[in-house]
SELUM-409869 format. One line per field, with one value per residue (C-alpha): residue number from 1; residue in one letter; x, y, z. Coordinates in nm, 3 decimals, decimal comma. Example, Ala and Ser with C-alpha at 12.3 -4.5 7.8 and 13.67 -1.06 7.14 Angstrom:
BEGIN
doba [1	2]
vexvex [a	s]
xx [1,230	1,367]
yy [-0,450	-0,106]
zz [0,780	0,714]
% end
This chain:
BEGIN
doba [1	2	3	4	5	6	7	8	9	10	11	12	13	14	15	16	17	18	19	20	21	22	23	24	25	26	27	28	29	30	31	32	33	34	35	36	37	38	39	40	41	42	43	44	45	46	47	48	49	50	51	52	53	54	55	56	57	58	59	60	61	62	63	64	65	66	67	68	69	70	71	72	73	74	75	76	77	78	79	80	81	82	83	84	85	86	87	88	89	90	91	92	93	94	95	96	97	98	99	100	101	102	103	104	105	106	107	108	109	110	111	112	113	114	115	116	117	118	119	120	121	122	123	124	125	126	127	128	129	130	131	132	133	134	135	136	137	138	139	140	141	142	143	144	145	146	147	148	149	150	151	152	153	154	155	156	157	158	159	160	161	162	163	164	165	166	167	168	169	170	171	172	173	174	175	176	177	178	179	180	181	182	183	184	185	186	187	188	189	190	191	192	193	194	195	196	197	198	199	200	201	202	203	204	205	206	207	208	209	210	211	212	213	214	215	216	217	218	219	220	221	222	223	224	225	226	227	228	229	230	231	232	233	234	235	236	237	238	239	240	241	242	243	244	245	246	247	248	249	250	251	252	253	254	255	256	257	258	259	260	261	262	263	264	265	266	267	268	269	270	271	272	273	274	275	276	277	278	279	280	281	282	283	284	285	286	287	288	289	290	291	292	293	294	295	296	297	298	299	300	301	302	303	304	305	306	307	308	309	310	311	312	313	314	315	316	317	318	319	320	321	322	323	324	325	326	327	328	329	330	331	332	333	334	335	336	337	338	339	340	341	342	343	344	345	346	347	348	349	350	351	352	353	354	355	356	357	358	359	360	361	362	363	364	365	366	367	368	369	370	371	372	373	374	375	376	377	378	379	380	381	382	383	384	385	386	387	388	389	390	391	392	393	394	395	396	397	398	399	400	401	402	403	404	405	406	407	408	409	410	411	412	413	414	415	416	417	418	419	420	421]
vexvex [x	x	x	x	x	x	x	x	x	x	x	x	x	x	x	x	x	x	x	x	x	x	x	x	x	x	x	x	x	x	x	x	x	x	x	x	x	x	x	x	x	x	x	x	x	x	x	x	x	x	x	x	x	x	x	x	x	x	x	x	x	x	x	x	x	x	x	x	x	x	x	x	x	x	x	x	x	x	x	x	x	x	x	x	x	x	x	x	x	x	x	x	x	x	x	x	x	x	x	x	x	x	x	x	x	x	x	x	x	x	x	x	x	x	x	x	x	x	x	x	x	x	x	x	x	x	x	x	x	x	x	x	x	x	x	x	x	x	x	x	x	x	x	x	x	x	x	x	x	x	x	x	x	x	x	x	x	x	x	x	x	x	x	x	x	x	x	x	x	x	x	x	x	x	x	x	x	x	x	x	x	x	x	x	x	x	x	x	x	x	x	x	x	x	x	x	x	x	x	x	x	x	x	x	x	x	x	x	x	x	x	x	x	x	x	x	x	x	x	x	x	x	x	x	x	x	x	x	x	x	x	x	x	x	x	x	x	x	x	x	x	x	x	x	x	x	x	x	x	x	x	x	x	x	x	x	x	x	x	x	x	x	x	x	x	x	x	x	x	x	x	x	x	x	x	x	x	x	x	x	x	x	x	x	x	x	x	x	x	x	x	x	x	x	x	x	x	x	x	x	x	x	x	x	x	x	x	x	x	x	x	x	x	x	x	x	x	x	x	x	x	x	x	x	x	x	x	x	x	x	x	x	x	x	x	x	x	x	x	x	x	x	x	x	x	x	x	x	x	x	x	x	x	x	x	x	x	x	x	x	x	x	x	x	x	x	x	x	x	x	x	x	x	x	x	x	x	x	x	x	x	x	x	x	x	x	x	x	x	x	x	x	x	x	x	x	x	x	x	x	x	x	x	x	x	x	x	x	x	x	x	x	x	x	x	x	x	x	x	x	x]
xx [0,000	0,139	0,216	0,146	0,377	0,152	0,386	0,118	0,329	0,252	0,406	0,486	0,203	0,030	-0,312	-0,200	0,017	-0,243	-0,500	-0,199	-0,025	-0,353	-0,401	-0,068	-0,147	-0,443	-0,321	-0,058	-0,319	-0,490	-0,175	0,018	0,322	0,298	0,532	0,478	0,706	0,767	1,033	1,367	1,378	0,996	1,075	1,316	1,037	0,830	0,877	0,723	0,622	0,398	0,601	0,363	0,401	0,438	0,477	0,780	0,901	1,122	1,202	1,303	1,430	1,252	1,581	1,524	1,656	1,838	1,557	1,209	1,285	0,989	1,014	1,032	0,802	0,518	0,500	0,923	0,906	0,628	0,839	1,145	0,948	0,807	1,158	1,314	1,076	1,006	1,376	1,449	1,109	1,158	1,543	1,341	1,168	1,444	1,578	1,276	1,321	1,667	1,588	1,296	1,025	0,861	0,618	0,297	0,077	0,088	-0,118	-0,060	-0,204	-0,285	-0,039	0,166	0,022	0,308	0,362	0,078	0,346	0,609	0,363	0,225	0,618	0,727	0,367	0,272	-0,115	-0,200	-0,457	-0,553	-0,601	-0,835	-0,786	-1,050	-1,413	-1,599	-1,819	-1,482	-1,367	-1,689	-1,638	-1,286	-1,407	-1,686	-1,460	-1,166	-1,323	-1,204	-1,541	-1,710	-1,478	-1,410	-1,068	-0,963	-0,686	-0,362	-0,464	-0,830	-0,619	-0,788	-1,161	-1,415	-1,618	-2,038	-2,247	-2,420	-2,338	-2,603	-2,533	-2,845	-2,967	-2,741	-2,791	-2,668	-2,299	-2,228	-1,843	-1,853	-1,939	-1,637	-1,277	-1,117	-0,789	-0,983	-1,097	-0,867	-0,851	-0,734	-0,362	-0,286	-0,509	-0,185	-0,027	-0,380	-0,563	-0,251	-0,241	-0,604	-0,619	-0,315	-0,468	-0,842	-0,628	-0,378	-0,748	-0,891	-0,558	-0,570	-0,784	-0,743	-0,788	-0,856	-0,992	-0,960	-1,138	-1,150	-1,518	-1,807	-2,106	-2,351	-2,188	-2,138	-2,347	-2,487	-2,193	-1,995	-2,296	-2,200	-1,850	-2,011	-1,720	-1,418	-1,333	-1,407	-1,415	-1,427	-1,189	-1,265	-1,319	-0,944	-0,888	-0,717	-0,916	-0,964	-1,226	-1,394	-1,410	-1,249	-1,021	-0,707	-0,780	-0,433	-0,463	-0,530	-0,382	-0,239	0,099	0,276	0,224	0,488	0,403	0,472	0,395	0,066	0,036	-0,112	-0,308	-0,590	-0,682	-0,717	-0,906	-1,174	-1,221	-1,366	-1,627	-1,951	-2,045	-2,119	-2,028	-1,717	-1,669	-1,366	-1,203	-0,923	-0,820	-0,614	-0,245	-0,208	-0,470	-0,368	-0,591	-0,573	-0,526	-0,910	-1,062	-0,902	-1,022	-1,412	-1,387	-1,244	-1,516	-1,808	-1,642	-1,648	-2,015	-2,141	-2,008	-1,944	-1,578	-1,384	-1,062	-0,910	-0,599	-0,390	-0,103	0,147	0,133	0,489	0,438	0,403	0,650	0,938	0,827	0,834	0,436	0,314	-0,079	-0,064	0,061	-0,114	-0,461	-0,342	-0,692	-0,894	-0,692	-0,595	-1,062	-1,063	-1,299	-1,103	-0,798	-0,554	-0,318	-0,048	-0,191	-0,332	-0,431	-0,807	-0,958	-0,894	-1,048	-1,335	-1,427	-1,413	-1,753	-1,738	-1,704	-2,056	-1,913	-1,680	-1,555	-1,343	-1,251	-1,357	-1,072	-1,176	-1,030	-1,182	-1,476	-1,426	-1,292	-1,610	-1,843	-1,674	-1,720	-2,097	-1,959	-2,170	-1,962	-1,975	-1,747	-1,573	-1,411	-1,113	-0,956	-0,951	-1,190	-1,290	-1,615	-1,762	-1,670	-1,913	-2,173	-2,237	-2,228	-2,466	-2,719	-2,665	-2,546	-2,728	-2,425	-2,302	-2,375	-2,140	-2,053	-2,082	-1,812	-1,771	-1,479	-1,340	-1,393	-1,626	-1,833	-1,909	-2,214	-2,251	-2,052	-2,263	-2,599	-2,452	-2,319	-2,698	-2,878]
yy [0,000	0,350	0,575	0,936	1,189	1,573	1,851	2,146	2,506	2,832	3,188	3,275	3,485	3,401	3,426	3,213	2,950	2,896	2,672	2,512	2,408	2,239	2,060	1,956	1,818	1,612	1,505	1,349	1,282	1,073	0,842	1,004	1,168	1,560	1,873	2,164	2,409	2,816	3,031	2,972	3,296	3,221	2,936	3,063	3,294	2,977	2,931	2,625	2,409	2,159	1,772	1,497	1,122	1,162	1,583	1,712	2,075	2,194	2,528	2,670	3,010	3,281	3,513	3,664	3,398	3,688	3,918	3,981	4,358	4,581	4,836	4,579	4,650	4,374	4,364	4,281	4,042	3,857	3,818	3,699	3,439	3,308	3,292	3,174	2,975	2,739	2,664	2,586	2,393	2,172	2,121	2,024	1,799	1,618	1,619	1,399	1,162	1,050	1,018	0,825	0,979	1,087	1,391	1,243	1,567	1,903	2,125	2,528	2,872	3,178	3,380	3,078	2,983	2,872	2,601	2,416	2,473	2,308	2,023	1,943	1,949	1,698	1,489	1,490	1,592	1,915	2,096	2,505	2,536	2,820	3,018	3,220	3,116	2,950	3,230	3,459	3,182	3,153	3,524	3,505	3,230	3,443	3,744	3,570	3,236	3,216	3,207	3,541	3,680	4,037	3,981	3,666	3,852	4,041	4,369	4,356	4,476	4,831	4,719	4,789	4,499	4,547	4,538	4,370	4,009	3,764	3,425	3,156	3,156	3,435	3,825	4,043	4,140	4,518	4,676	4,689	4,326	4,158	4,107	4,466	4,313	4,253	4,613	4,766	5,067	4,912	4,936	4,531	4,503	4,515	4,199	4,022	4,029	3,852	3,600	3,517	3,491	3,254	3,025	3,005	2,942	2,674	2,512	2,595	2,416	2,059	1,821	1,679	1,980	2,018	2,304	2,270	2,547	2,597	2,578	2,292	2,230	2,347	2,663	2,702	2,453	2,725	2,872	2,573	2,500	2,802	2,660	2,364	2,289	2,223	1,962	2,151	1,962	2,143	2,047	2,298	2,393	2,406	2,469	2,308	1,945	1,976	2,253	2,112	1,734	1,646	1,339	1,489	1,675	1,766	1,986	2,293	2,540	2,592	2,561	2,884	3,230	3,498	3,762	3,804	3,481	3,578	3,727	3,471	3,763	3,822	3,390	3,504	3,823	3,647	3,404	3,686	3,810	3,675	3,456	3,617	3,944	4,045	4,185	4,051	4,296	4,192	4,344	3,995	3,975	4,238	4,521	4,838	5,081	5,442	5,635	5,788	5,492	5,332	5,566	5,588	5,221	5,263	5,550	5,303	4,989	5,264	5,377	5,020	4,913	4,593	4,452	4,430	4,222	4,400	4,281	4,611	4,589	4,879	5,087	5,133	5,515	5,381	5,123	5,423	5,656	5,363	5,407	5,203	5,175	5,060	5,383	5,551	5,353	5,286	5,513	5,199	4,914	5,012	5,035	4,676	4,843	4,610	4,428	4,558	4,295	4,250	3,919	3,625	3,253	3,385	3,015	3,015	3,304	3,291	2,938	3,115	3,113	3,471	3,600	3,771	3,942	3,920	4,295	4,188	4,287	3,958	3,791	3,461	3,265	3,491	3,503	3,089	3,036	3,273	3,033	2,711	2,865	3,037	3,348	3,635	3,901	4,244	4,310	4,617	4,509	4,656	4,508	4,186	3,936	4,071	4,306	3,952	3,749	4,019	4,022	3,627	3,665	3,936	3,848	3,500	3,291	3,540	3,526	3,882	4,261	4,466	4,819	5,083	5,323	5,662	5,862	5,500	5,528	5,346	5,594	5,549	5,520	5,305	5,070	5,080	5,037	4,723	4,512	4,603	4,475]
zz [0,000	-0,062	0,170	0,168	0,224	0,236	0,201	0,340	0,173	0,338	0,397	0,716	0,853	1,150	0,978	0,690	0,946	1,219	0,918	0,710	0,992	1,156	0,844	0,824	1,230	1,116	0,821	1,034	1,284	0,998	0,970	0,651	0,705	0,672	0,637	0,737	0,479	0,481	0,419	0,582	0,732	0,824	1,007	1,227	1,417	1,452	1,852	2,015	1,730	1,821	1,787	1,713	1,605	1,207	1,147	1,028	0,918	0,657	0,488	0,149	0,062	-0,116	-0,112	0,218	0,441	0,666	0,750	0,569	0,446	0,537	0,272	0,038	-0,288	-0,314	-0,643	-0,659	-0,393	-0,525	-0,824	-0,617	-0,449	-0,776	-0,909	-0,616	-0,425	-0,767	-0,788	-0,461	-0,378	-0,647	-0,493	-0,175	-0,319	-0,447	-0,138	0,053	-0,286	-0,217	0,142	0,084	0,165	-0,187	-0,154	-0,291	-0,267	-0,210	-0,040	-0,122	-0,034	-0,163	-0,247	-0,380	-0,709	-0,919	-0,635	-0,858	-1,188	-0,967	-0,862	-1,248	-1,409	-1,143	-1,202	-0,843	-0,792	-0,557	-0,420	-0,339	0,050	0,065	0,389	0,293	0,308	0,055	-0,080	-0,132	-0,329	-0,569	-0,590	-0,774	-0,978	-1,087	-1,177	-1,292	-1,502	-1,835	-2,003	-1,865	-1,595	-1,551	-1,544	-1,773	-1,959	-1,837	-1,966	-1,741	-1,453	-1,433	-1,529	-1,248	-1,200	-1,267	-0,936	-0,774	-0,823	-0,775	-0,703	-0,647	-0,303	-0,182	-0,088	-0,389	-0,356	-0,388	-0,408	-0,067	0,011	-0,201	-0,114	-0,190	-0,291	-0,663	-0,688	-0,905	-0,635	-0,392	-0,286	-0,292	-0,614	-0,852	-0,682	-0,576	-0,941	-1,071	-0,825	-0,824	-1,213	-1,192	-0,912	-1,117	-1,495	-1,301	-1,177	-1,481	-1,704	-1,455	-1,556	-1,194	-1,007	-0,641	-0,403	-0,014	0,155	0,524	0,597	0,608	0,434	0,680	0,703	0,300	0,095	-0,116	-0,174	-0,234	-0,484	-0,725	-0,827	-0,980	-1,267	-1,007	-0,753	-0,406	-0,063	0,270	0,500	0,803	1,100	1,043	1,441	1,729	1,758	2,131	1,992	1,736	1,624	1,966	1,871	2,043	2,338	2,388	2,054	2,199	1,988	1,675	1,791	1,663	1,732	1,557	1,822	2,179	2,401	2,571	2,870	3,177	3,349	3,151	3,248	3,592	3,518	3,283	3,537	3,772	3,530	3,504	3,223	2,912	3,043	2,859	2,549	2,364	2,107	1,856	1,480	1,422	1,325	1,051	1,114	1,331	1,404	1,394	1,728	1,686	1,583	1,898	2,100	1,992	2,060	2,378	2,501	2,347	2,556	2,832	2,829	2,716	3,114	3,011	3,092	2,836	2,722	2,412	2,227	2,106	1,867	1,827	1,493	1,370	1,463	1,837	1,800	1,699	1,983	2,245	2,354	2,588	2,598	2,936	3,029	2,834	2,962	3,353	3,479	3,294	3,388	3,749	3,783	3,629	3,360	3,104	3,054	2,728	2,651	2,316	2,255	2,341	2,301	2,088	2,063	2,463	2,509	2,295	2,434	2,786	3,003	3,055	2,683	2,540	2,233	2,013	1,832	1,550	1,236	1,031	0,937	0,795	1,115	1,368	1,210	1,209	1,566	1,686	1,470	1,639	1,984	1,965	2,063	1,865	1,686	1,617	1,246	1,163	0,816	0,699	0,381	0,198	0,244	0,600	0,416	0,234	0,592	0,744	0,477	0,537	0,938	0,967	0,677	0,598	0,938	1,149	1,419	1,420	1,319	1,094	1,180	0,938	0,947	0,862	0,695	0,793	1,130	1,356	1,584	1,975	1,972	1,670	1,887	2,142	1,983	1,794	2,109	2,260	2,018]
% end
């Protein structure tokens, strides 16, 4: 009988690692073997990997092994990766031949669509992960599909999709409901549109091809419906199993978190609050919020009086002049009003008796984790695929409200009304 060797391919982000690496756990959970692969200079900020019977990692370089360069341009390093990252995968994958252990499928993300080039010219089958959710995904089929998508060709780049989109059995789409990365406004759009055309022609191109999203069918039938022409499967809740199916309840988290370890406090804190009282509030990994929309959340937290636990990252502008928001927030903390922490073990919290609300910007695992734990949210989108994750929660699943913002800023009192309701 063959044995399968799963090499699971991500960049190192903390929104991107958290699903990859979980299905890279129960794949090896399952009884294949599984890798877990990212950059080399990725892998080095990976602290306390999770070991388990039958999961290994490895890394290959994408030209950056020293130091990811900040002011790097996107469109050049996405380039550099392509170039790089296809050369030196496909030495990797020599390497696991000639120590005998074959890679017999891969398993890639997003932004990494050429790994399916480097998969067909070496003849070993793969599949898109989508980290997304399912109805983001019928979206770029819709607008990228050779037959009748808005942007089939390399010179659509700069054509503004028609609104709304209507899809069977689904609300109508506006501008404002679809991943912003594929609006050719947006600031990403000149690196995203690319990349999405690429992944839905490389689908498109494979006779055999095969879609992975992270989602399940009761969640996403419909959706899952619309792409009716490819090989989709969902594969989600991609979280920690002690949360979910419950077959290891030792897997509590995802095993790898690029920031600061979490603070223990804010354990002992939510274990004084009544259940259902607190009001959790976290913009993910990559969002940072301006100083004034900070502090109109703040003053609604404030006049809501509900304790609150709210993870705040740094802005770069804080960062360089050495802020410290506990400083800058002691009057609230030293009352116990709420608890302001860098960051913190969410699927913990979030499964935590005394969580009410969840305040969150709508990243697709958030919006996930919060789905998986029954905890209703409150979504203030930002960018990406946040605006459609919000769209489905408040008018499809019916488990949260989305906050309308103005001049990009979401008011006091709009935050209070919402977390009333």
């Amino acid at each position: 009988m063959k044995k399968h060797h799963f090499l699971v391919i991500s960049l190192p982000a903390q929104g991107h690692i958290n699903p990859t690496l979980q299905m890279a756990k129960n794949l090896a959970r399952a009884g294949a073997r599984a890798t877990f692969v990212t950059t080399v200079y990725g892998l080095k900020r990976m602290n306390n990997l999770p070991t388990q019977e039958r999961l290994f990692y490895s890394s290959f370089s994408d030209g950056y092994d020293d130091d990811w360069i900040s002011n790097t341009d996107h469109n050049d390093y996405m380039n550099n990766l392509k170039h790089e990252g296809s050369k030196n995968l496909k030495n990797l994958l020599r390497k696991f031949s000639d120590e005998g252990h074959p890679i017999t499928f891969l398993v890639y993300t997003i932004l990494l669509p050429w790994v399916a080039v480097v998969a067909r010219d070496i003849h070993v089958p793969s599949a898109f992960l989508v980290i997304q959710c399912g109805t983001a995904f019928a979206i770029y089929n819709h607008l990228f599909n050779s037959i009748n998508g808005v942007y089939r060709s390399v010179s659509d780049i700069t054509v503004t999709p028609s609104f709304p989109i209507d899809f069977p059995e689904l609300p109508l789409f506006s501008c404002n409901d679809i991943p912003t990365i594929v609006l050719p406004n947006d600031p990403h759009s000149s690196v995203m549109i690319p990349i999405m055309r690429e992944h839905i022609q490389n689908l498109e191109n494979d006779p055999n091809s095969c879609v992975l999203i992270n989602t399940f069918d009761t969640l996403e039938e419909k959706s899952m419906r619309i792409v009716d022409k490819m090989r989709i499967f969902s594969v989600g809740p991609l979280v920690p199993s002690a949360f979910s199916d419950g077959n290891d309840p030792k897997d509590k988290s995802f095993g790898c978190e690029l920031f600061e370890n979490p603070e223990k406090n804010y354990r002992r804190w939510l274990d004084s609050k009544p259940k259902g009282s607190v009001v959790y509030v976290s913009f993910g990994s990559i969002a940072v919020l301006k100083k004034e929309q900070k502090e109109e959340i703040l003053h609604g937290l404030l006049e809501s009086e509900r304790p609150f636990l709210w993870v705040m990252r740094k802005g770069k502008e804080e960062v360089e002049k050495g802020n410290n928001y506990k400083n800058e927030y002691d009057d609230i903390l030293l009352n116990e009003k709420g608890l302001i922490v860098p960051w913190c073990a969410q699927m913990e919290v979030l499964f935590h008796k005394s969580i009410g609300c969840f305040v969150t910007h709508c990243g697709w695992n958030s919006t996930l984790e919060s789905l998986v734990a029954g905890v209703p949210i409150v979504g203030c989108p930002q960018f990406s695929d946040q605006t459609t994750n919000a769209k489905m929660a408040e008018e499809v699943w019916g488990t949260g409200v989305r906050a309308n913002a103005v001049e990009e800023v979401v008011g006091r009192n709009g935050v209070i009304w919402l977390w009333k309701l």
